[in-house]
C-alpha positions in Angstrom: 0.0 0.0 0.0 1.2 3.6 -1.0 2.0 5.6 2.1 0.6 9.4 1.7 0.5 12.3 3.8 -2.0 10.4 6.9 -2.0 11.8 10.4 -4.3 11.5 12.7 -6.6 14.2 13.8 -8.1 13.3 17.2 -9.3 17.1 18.3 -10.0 17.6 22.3 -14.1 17.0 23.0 -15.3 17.5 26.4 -15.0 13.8 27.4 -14.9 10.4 25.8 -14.2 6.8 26.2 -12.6 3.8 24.5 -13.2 2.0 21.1 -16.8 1.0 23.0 -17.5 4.1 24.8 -19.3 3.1 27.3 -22.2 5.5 29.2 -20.4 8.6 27.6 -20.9 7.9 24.3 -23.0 10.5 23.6 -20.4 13.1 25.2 -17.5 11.5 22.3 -16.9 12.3 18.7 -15.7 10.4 16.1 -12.4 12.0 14.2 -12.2 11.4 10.5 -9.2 11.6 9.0 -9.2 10.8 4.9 -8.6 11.4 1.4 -8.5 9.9 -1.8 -5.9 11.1 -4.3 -5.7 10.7 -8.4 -4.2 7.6 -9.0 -4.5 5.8 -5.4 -7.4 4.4 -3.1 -9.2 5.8 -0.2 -7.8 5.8 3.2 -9.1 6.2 6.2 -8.3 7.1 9.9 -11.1 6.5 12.3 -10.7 7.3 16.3 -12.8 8.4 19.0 -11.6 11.9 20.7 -9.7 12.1 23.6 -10.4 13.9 27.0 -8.3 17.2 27.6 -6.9 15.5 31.0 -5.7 12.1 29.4 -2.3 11.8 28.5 -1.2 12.4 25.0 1.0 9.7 23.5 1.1 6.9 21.2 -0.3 4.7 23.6 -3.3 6.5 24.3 -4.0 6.9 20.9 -3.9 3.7 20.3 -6.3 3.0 22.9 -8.7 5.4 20.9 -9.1 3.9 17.2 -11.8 3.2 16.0 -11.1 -0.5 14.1 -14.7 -2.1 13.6 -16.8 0.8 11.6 -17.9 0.1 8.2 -17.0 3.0 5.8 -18.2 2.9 2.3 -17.0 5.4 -0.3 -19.1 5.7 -3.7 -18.1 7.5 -6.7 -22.3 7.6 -7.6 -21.7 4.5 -9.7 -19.4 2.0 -8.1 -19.1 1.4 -4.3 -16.8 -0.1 -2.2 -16.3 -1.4 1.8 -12.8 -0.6 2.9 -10.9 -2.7 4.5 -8.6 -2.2 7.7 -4.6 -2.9 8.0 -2.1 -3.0 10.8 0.2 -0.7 9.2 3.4 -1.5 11.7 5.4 1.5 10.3 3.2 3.9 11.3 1.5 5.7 14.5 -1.4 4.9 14.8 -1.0 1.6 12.5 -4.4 0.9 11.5 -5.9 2.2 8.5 -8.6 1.7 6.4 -8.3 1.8 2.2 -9.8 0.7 -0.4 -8.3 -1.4 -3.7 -11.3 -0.9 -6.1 -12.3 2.9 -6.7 -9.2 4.8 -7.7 -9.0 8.3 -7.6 -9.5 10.5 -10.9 -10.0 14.3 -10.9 -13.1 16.0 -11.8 -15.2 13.0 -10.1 -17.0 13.0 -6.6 -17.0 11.0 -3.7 -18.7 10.5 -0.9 -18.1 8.6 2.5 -20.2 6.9 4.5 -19.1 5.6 8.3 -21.2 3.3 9.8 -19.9 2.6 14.2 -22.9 1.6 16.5 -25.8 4.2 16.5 -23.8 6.6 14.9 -23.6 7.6 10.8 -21.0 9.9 9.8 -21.1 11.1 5.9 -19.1 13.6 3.8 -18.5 14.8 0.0 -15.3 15.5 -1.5 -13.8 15.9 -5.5 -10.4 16.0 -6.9 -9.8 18.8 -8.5 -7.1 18.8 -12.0 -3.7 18.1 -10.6 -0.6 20.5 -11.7 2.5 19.4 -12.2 5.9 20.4 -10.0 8.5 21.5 -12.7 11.3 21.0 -10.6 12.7 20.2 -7.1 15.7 21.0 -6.1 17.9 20.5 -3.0 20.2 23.7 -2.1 22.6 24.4 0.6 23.7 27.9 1.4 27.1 26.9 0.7 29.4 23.9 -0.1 30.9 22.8 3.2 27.6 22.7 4.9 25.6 19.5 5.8 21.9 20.7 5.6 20.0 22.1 3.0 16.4 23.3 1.9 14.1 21.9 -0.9 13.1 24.7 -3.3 10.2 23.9 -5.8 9.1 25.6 -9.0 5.4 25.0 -10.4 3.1 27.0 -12.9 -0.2 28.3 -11.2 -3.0 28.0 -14.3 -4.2 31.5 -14.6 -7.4 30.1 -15.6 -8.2 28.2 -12.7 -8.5 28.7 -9.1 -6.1 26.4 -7.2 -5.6 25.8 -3.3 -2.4 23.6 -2.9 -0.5 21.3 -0.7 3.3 21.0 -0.7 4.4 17.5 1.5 7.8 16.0 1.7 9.1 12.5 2.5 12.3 10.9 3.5 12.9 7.5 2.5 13.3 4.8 4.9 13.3 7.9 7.7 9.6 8.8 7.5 6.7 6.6 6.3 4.8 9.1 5.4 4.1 12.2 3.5 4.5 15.6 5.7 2.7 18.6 5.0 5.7 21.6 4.8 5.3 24.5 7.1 3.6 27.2 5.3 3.1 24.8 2.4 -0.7 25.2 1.7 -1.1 27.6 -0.7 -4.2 29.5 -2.0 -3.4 31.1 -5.4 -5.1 34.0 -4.7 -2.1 35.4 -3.1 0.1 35.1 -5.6 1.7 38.0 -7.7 2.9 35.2 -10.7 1.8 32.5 -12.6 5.2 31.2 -12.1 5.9 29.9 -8.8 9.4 29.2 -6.8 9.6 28.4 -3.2 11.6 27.4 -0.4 9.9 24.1 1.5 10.9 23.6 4.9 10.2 20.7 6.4 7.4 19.8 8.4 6.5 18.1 11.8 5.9 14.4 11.7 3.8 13.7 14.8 5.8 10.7 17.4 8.8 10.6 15.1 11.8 8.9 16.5 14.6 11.5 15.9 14.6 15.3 16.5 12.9 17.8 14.7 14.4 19.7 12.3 13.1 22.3 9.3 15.6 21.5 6.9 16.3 18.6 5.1 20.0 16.8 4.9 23.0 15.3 2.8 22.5 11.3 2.4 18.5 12.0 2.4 16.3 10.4 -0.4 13.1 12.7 -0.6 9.7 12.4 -2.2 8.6 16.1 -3.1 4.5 16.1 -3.7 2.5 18.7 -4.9 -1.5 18.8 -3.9 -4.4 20.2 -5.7 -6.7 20.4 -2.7 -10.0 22.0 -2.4 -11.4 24.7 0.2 -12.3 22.7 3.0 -9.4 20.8 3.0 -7.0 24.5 3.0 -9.0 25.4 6.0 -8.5 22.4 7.8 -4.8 22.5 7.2 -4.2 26.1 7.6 -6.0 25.7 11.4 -3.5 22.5 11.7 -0.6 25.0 10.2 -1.8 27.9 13.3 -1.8 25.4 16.0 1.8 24.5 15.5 2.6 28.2 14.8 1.0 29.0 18.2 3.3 26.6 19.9 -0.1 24.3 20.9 -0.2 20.8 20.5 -1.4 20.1 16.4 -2.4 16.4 16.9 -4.5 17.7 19.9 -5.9 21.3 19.7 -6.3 23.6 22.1 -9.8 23.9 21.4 -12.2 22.5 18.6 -12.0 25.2 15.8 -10.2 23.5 13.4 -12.9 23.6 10.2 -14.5 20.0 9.0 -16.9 18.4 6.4 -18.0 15.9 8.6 -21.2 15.8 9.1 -21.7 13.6 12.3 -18.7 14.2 13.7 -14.9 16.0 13.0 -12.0 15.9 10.6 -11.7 16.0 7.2 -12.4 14.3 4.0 -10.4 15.1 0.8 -9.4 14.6 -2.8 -6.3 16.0 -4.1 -4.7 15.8 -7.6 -0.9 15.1 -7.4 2.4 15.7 -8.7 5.7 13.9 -7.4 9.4 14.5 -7.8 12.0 12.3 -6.1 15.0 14.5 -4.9 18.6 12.6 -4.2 21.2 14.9 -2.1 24.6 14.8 -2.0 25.8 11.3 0.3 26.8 11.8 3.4 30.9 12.6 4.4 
């Protein structure tokens, strides 16, 4: 299975329970998390929200997925169940996806989540993709060890665009990452002709420090999204929360926007576009 950008969003709720709930169930949410993107199946991250007072780590987020809904995506003519996988290189590992409906712009899709009493639904399209011209990794001179990726696209001028720039290291990260400042509305820019500097973003429980630059000896996936409205808002409020210095995979509050209807998160399409940069090996 591909491995895209996939985190999961479980946002602070007043209280809430375990995979069953229990007598609270009422006072829970369910966090939706998922996309399809042109050329790959559905995915899906299902979870139950977490309690402001409850620790947050990987263990109690695994404590809160959701693995026994039935979700069902439709593209109005074919439909499909997905299925769930213990995805061991990831936090949290299971995930649902599909491996019939594949994603093509221009078409619709809608999701359907099915967990006890509850029914959770949203609509999402994928809008044309644009390609990334070029990628490029650059160091601000010679002797130095680091370095930034710098990307250069062409905004149609006919066509309104919201945009996504995620990176990847290979064999370091297993999934994609959205860059810090790199969702994009093209309303803001001043050229058709777009060049930019990507610094590298958070990957939530990651196993080595944090930093916003990228280095020699890494192998990295460059991706460019098409997204649509909903899903810029929902990242740019994800974006604010780690600008703010607040916890991103747990909000300080619930504000973060959503298409969920029955409950939180987000469900997108996204045309894509993918370079593969090599840097210099390490010395």
């Amino acid at each position: 299975m591909k491995k895209h950008i996939l985190f999961l969003f479980v946002l602070i709720a007043v209280s809430c329970s375990k995979d069953d709930f229990g007598e609270q169930r009422n006072e829970s949410k369910i966090v939706v998390e998922g996309w399809i993107e042109e050329g790959d199946y559905a995915h899906v991250l299902l979870s139950s929200s977490i309690p402001v007072a409850d620790a947050i780590d990987s263990t109690n987020v695994l404590n809160h997925v959701i693995r026994s809904a039935k979700i069902t995506i439709s593209d109005g003519q074919t439909s499909e169940v997905l299925r769930v996988t213990n995805d061991k290189n990831r936090i949290p590992p299971f995930v649902y996806f599909g491996s019939t409906l594949k994603g093509e712009t221009g078409k619709e899709y809608s999701l359907k989540i099915e967990y006890l009493d509850r029914v959770i639904e949203a609509v999402t399209s994928i809008p044309p993709s644009v390609e990334l011209k070029s990628a490029e990794y650059i160091k601000k001179a010679a002797t130095d060890t680091i370095g930034y990726i710098f990307v250069k696209f062409d905004d149609p001028v006919n066509q309104k665009n919201y945009y996504q720039i995620a990176t990847k290291i290979d064999k370091e990260e297993p999934i994609f990452t959205p860059a810090f400042y790199g969702n994009l509305d093209d309303t803001n820019f001043t050229t058709p002709s777009i060049s930019m500097q990507i610094n590298r973003g958070l990957l939530l429980f990651s196993k080595t420090k944090f930093t916003p630059y990228f280095t020699d000896g890494n192998l990295i996936h460059v991706k460019l999204r098409t997204q649509n409205k909903d899903a810029l808002d929902f990242w740019n409020g994800w974006q604010n929360e780690i600008v703010n210095n607040k916890n991103p995979i747990y909000p300080s509050n619930t504000s973060l926007k959503s298409n969920i209807k029955g409950g939180i998160g987000i469900w997108a399409g996204y045309g894509q576009s993918t370079i593969i940069v090599r840097t210099p090996p390490k010395k």
